[in-house]
Biopython code that builds the backbone (N, CA, C, O; Angstrom):
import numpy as np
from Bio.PDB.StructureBuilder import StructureBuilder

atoms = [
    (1, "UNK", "N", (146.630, 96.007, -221.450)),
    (1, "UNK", "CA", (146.117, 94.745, -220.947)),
    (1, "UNK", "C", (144.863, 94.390, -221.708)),
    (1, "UNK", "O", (143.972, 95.158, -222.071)),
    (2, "UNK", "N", (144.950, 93.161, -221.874)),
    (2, "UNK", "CA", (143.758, 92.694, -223.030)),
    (2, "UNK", "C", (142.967, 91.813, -222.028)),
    (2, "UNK", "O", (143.485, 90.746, -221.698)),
    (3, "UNK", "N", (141.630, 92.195, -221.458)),
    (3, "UNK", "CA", (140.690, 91.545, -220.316)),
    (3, "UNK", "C", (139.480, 91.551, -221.196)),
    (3, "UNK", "O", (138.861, 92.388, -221.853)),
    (4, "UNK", "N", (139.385, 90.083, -220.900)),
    (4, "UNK", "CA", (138.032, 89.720, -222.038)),
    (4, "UNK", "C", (136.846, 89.074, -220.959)),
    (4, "UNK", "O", (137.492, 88.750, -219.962)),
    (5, "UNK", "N", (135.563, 88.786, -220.757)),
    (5, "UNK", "CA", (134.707, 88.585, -219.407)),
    (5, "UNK", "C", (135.691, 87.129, -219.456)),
    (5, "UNK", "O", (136.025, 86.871, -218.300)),
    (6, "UNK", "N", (135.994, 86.576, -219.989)),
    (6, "UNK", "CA", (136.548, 84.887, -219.615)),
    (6, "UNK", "C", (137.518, 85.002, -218.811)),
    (6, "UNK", "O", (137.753, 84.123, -217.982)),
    (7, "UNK", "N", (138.235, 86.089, -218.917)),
    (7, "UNK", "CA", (139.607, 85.483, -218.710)),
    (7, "UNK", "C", (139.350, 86.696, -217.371)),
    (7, "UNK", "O", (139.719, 86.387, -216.238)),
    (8, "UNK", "N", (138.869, 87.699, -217.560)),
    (8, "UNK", "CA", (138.351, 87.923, -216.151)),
    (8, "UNK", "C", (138.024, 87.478, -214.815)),
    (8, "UNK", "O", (138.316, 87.585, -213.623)),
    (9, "UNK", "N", (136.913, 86.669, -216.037)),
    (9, "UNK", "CA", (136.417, 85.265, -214.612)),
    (9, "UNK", "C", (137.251, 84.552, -214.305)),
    (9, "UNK", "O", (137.317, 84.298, -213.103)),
    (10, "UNK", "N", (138.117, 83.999, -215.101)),
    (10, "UNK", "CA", (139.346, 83.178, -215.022)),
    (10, "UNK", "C", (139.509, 83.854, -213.672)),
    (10, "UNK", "O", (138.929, 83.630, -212.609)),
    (11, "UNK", "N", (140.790, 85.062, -214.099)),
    (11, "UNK", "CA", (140.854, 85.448, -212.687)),
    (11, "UNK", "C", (140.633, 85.905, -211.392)),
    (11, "UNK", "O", (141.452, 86.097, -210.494)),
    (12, "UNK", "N", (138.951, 86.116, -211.409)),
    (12, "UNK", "CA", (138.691, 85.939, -210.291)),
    (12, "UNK", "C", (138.498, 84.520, -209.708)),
    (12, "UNK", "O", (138.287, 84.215, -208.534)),
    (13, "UNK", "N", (138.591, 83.899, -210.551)),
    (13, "UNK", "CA", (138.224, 82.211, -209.531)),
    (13, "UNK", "C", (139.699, 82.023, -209.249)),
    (13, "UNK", "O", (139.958, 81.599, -208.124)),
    (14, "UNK", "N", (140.574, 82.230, -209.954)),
    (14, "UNK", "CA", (141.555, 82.488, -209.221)),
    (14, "UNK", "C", (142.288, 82.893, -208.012)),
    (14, "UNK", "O", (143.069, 82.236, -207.325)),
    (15, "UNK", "N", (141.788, 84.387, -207.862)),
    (15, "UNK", "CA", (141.719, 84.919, -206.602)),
    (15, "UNK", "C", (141.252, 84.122, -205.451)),
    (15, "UNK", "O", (141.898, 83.701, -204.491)),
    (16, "UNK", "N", (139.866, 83.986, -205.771)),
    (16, "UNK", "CA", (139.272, 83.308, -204.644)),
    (16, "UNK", "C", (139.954, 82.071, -204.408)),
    (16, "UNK", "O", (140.488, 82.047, -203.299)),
    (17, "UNK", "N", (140.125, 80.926, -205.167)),
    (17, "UNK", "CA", (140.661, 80.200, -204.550)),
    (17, "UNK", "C", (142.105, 79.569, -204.288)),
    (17, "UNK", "O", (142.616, 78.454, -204.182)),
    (18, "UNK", "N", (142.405, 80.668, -204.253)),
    (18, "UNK", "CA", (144.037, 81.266, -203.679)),
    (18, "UNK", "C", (143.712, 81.279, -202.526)),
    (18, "UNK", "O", (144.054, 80.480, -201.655)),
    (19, "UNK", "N", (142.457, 82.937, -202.353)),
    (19, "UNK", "CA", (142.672, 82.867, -201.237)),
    (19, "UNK", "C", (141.802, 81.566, -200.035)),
    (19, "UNK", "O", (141.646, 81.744, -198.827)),
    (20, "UNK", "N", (141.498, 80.711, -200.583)),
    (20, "UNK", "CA", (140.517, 79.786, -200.230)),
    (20, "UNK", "C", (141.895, 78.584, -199.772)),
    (20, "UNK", "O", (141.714, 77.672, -198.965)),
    (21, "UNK", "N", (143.104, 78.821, -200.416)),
    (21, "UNK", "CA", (144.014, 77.679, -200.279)),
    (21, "UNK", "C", (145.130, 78.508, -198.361)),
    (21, "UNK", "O", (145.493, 77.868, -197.373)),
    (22, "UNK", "N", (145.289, 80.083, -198.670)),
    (22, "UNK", "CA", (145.873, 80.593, -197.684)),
    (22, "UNK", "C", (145.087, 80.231, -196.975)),
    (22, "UNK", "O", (145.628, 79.287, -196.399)),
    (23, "UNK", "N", (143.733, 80.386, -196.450)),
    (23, "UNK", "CA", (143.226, 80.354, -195.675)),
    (23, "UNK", "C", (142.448, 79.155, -194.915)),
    (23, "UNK", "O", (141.689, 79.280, -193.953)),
    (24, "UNK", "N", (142.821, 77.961, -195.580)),
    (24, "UNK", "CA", (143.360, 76.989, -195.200)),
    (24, "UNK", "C", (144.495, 76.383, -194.586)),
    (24, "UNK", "O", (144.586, 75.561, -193.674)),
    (25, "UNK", "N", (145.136, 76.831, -195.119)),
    (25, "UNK", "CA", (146.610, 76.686, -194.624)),
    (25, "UNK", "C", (146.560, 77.381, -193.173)),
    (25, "UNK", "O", (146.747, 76.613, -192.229)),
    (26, "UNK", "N", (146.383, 78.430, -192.944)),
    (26, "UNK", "CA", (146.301, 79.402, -191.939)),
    (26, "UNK", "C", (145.293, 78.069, -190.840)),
    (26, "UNK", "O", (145.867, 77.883, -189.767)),
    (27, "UNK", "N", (144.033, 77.259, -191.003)),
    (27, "UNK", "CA", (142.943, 76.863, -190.081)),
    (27, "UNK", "C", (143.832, 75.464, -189.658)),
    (27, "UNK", "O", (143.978, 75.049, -188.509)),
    (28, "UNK", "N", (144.258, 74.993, -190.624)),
    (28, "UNK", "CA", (144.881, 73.881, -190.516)),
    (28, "UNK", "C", (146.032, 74.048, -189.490)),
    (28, "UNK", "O", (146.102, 73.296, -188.518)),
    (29, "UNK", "N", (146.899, 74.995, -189.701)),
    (29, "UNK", "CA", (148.526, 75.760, -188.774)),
    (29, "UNK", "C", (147.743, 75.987, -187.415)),
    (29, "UNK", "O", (148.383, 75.965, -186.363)),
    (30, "UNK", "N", (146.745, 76.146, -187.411)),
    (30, "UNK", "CA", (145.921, 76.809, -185.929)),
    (30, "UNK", "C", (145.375, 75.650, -185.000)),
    (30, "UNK", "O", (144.923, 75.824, -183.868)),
    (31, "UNK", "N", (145.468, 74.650, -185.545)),
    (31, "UNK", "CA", (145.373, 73.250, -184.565)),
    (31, "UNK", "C", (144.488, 72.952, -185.039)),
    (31, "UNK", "O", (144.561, 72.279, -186.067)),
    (32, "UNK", "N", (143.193, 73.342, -184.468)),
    (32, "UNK", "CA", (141.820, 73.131, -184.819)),
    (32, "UNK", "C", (140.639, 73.761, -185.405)),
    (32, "UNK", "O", (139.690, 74.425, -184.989)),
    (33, "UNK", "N", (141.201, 73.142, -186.936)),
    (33, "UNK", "CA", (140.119, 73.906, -187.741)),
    (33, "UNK", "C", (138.461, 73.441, -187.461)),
    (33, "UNK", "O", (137.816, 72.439, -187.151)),
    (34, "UNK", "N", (138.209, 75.201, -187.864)),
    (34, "UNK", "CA", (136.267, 75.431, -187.860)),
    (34, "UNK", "C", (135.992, 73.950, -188.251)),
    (34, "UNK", "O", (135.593, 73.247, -187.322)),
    (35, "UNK", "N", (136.146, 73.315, -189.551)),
    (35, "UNK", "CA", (135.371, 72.902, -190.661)),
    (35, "UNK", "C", (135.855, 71.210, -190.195)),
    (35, "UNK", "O", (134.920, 70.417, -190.088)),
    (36, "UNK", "N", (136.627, 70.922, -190.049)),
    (36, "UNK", "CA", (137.346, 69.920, -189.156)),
    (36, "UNK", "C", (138.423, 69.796, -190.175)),
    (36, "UNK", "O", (138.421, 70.518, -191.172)),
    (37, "UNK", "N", (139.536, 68.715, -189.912)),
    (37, "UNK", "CA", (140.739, 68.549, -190.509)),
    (37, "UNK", "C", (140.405, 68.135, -191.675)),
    (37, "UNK", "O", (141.004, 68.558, -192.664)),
    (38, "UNK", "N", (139.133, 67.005, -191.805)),
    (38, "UNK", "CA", (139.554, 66.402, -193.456)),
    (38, "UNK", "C", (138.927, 68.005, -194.501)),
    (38, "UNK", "O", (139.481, 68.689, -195.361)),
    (39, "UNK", "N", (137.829, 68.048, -193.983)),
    (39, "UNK", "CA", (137.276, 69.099, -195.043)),
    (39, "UNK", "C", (138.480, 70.456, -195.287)),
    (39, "UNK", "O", (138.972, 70.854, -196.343)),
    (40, "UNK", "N", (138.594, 70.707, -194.555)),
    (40, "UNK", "CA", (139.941, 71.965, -194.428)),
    (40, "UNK", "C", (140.944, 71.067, -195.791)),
    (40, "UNK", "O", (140.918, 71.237, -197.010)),
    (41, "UNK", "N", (141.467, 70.452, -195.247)),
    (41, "UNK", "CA", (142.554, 69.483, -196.136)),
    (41, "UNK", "C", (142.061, 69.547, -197.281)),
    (41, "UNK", "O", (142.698, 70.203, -198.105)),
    (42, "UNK", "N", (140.506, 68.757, -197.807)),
    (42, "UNK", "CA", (139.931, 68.909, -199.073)),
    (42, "UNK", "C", (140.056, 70.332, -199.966)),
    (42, "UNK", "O", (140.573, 70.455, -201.076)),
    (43, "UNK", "N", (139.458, 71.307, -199.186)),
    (43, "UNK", "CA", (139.292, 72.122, -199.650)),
    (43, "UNK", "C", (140.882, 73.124, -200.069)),
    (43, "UNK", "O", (140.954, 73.648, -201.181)),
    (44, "UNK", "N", (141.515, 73.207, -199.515)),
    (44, "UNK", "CA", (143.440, 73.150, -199.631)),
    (44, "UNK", "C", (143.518, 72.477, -200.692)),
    (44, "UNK", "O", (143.256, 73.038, -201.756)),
    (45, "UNK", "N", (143.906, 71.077, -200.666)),
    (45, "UNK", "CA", (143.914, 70.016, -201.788)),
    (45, "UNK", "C", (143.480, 70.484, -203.111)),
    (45, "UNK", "O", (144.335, 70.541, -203.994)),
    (46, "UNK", "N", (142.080, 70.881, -203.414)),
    (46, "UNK", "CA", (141.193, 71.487, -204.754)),
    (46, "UNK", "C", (141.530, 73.004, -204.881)),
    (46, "UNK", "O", (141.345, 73.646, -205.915)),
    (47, "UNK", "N", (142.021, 73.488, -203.776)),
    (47, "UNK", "CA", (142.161, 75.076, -204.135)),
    (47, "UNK", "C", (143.511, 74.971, -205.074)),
    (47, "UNK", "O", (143.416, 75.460, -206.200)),
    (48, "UNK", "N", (144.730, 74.384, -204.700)),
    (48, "UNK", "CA", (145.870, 74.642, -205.484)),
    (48, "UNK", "C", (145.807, 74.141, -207.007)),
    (48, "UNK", "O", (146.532, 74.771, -207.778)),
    (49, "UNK", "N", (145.171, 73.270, -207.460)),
    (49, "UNK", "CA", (145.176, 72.860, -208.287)),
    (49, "UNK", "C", (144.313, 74.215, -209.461)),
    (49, "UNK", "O", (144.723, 74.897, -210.400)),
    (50, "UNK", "N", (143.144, 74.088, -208.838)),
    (50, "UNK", "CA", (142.183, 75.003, -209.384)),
    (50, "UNK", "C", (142.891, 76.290, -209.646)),
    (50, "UNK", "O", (142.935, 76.768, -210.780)),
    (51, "UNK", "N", (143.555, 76.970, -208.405)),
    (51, "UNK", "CA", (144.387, 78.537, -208.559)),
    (51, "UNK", "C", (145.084, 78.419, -210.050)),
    (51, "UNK", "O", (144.785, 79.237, -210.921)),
    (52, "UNK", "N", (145.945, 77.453, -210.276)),
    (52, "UNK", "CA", (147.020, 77.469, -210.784)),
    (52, "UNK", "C", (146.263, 77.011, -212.236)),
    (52, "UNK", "O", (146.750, 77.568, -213.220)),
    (53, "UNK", "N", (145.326, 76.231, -212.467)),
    (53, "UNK", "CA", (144.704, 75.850, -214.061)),
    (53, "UNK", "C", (143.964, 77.286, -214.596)),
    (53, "UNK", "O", (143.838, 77.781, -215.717)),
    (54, "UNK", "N", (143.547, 77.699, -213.263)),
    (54, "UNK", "CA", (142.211, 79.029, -213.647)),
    (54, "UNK", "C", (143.409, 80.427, -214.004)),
    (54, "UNK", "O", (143.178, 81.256, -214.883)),
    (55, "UNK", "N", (144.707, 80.450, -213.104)),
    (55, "UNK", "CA", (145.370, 81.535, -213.456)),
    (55, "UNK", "C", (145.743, 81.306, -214.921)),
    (55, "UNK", "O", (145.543, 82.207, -215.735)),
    (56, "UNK", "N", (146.299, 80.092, -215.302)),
    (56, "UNK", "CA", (146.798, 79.592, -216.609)),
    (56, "UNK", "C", (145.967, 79.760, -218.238)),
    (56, "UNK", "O", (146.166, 79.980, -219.432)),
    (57, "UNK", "N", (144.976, 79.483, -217.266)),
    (57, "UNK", "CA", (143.329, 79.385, -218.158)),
    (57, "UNK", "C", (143.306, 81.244, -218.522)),
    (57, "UNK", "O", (143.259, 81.700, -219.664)),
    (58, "UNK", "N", (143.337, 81.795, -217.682)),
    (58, "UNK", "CA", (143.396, 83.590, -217.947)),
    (58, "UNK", "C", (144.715, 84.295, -218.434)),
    (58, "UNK", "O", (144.769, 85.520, -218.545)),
    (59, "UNK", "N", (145.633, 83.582, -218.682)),
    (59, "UNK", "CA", (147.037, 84.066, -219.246)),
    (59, "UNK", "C", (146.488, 83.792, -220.513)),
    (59, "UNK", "O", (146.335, 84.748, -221.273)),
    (60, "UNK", "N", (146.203, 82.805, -220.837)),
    (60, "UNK", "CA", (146.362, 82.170, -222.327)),
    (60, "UNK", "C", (145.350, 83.028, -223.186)),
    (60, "UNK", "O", (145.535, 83.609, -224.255)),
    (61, "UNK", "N", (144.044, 82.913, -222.267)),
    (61, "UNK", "CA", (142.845, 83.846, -223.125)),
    (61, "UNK", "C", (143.141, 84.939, -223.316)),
    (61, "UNK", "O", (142.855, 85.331, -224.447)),
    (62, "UNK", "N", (143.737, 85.830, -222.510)),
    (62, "UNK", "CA", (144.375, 87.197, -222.580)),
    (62, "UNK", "C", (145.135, 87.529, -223.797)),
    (62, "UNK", "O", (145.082, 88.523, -224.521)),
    (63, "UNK", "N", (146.089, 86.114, -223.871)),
    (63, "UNK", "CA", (147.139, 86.362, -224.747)),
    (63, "UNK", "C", (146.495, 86.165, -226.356)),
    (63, "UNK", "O", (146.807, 86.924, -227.273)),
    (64, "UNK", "N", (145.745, 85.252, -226.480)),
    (64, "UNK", "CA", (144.658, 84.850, -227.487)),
    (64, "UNK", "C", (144.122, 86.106, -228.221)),
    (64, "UNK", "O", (144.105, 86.465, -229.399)),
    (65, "UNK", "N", (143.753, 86.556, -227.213)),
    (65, "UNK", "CA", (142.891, 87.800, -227.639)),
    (65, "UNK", "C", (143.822, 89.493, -227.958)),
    (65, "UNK", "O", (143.211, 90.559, -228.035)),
    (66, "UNK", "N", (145.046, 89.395, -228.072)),
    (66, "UNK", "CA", (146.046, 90.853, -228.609)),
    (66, "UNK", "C", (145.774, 90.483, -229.962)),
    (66, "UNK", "O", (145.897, 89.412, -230.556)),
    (67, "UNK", "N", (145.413, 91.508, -230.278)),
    (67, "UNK", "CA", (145.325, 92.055, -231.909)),
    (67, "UNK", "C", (146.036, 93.344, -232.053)),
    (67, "UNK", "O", (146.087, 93.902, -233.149)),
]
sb = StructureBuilder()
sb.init_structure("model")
sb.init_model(0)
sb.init_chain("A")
sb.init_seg("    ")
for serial, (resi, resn, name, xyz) in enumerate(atoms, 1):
    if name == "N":
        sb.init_residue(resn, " ", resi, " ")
    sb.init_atom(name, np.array(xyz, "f"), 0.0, 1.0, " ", f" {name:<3s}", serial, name[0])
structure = sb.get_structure()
């Protein structure tokens, strides 16, 4: 495995906002979210997008970097 600090970070922002999108999903399914409905929603909304550019963003650098 070729882990360079970028693509590291890549995937930890990844992680997090994965788990930032489950756990939305989860407040939202529960009736009444902490944060209220729109912010919950927002924050859902920006997590999937973000998971999926930042995981993409850390495949590519990874792959960039085999010598």
């Amino acid at each position: 495995m070729y882990l360079t600090p970028k693509s590291g970070l890549f995937l930890a922002i990844s992680c997090i906002t994965a788990i930032a999108g489950v756990g939305s999903v989860f407040e939202i399914t529960s009736g009444e979210p902490d944060l209220g409905m729109q912010t919950t929603s927002i924050i859902l909304g920006l997590s999937i997008p973000l998971t999926l550019l930042s995981f993409f963003a850390a495949v590519r650098d990874a792959k960039a970097n085999i010598k």
